[in-house]
Each structure stands twice: as structure tokens, then as C-alpha cells.
N, C-alpha and C positions, 0 to 999 in steps of 0.2 A: 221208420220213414221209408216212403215209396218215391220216386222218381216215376211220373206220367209223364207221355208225348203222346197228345191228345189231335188229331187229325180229321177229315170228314173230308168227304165228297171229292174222292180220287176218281172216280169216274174213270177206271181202268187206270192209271197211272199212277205210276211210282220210280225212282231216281236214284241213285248212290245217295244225293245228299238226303235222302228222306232217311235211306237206310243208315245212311250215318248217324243222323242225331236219334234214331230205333235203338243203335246200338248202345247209346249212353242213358237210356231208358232202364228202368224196373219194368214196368210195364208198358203196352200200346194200346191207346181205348181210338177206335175206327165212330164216327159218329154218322155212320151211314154214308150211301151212293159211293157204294165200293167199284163197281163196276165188275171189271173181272173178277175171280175167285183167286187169279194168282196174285194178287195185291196183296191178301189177308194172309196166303198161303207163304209168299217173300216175309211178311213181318212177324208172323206167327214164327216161323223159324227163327228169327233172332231171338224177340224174347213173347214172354205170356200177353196175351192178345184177348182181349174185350169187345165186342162190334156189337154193331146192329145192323139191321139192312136197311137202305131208304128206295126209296119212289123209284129208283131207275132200276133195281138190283134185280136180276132174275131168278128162278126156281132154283136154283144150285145155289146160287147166295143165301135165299130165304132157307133154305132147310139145314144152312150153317150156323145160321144166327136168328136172332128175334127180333122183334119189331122193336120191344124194352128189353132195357137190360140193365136191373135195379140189382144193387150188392150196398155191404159195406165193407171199408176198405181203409185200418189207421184209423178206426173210430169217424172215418167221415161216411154217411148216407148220400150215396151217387145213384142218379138217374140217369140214363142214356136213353136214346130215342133219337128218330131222324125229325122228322116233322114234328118237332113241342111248342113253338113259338119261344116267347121271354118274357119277361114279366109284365101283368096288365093285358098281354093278347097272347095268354097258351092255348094251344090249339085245342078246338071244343072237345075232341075224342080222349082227351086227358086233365082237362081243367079240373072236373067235379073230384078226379082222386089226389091231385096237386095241390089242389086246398084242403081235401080232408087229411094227406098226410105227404105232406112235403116234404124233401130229401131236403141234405144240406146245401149236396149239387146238382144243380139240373144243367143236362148237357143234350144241347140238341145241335144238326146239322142246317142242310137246306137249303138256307139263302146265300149263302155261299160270303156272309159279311161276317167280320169276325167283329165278337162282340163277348164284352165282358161285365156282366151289372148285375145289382144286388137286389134281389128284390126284400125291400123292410118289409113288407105287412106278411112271408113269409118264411122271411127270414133265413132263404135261400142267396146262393150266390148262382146266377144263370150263366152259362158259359158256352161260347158257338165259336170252335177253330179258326171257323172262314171255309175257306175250300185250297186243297193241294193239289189237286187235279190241275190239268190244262183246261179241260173244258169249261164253258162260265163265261161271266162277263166278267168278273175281276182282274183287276189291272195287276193284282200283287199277290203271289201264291201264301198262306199262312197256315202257319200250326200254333201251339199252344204249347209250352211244357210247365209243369210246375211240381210240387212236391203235397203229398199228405204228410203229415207230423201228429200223430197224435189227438185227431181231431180238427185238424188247421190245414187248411191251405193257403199253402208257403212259395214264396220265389218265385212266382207268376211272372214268365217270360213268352214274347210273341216272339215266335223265328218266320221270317219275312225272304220271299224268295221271287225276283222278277220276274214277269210271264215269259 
């Protein structure tokens, strides 16, 4: 069993309380628009750290991390990407291989709305933190944590933090 605290689009920022609930993590998967490199560089230090870069990230970000960043992890198949969409509108630069061979989780950043749905036809679960950055138009900072087990994802909690 793994413990993820799944986050996205810091946009240079980060907080004691982010690092707080870092610290009660197995792992940290970054879902893009890191901003600064010391964002990655703070959580990497606590524990093992998974990113992507998204749309805002610069040359020193991009040459840390990928654009995708597909593993598996506890028997579940995880896709990470900044820009993927959700189910019914993924983004055209990954649809044709999301249908040929679709993960269990597809985790994108971006919109900065946090959102969590299944897609039936395949048979993934699509999952988008929100955004924990300050910058945005969101009223309400969010992350995501939850657990792998064996194949399953387990305990699916929103941790919610006012602007």
C-alpha cells in the first residue's frame, strides 16, 4: 500500500501546511505548473516525487521532468500529464493513445478545478487536484490524497485550503 498526496499547478508556491500533509505521504505526484524548481526541490526532499511540467514551467523545470509520466505503482497503471482533459474531451495530442491503451489513472492538471470521474467506456478513473498555488481564479486551494492497495484506489480524500 502507498499513501499519494497528488497536487498540481503551484505556480511557484508552497506552505508549511502543504509540507505538512507531504510529510504524511509515501509518495508526491506534482501534476504540472510547478513554477519555480524550489517547489519540487522542498517536496522532493521530504519524500519520492513524480512531476510533470505544465504550460507555465520553464527550461530548468522541463529538463527535470516530462511532459508524461506513465508508471505502474501497487498494480495500478497511472498516467500523469499537465494538459490531458477528462473523459469525452482529452486533449487531441493524447486521445488516439488513451483509447488505444488506457491507464487505470489518468491524472491531469490545468484548469485549476478539481475534479474526480470515471470514465466507463474506458474504464479509467480521471483525476485533476485543482490547483494549490495562489495564482488562479479559484476560490479554494485543493489537493487530493488517497491510497493504492493492490490494484485499488482506496480513501479518496480532498484536502481544501482557503485563498
Amino acid at each position: 500500500m502507498k499513501k499519494i498526496l497528488l497536487l498540481s499547478d503551484t505556480h511557484s508556491y508552497i506552505d508549511d501546511r502543504i509540507l505538512d500533509y507531504a510529510q504524511q505521504a509515501d509518495e508526491i505526484w506534482h501534476a504540472g505548473d510547478i513554477g519555480d524548481i524550489s517547489v519540487t526541490d522542498k517536496l522532493a526532499a521530504i519524500k519520492p516525487l513524480r512531476a510533470v511540467y505544465g504550460n507555465i514551467d520553464d527550461q530548468k523545470v522541463r529538463a527535470e521532468f516530462p511532459l508524461n509520466n506513465r508508471f505502474i505503482l501497487e498494480g495500478v497503471d497511472v498516467w500523469i500529464t499537465h494538459i490531458g482533459g477528462y473523459p469525452t474531451k482529452y486533449n487531441p495530442a493524447i486521445r488516439a493513445e488513451i483509447y488505444a491503451n488506457p491507464p487505470k489513472l489518468f491524472i491531469c492538471g490545468h484548469s485549476h478545478i478539481l475534479k474526480v470521474m470515471p470514465d466507463k467506456q474506458l474504464g479509467l478513473i480521471h483525476m485533476n487536484p485543482g490547483a494549490v498555488g495562489k495564482h488562479g481564479f479559484q476560490k479554494v486551494r485543493t489537493m487530493l490524497r488517497f491510497e493504492l492497495n493492490d490494484g485499488k484506489i482506496e480513501n479518496l480524500e480532498v484536502i481544501e485550503f482557503k485563498k
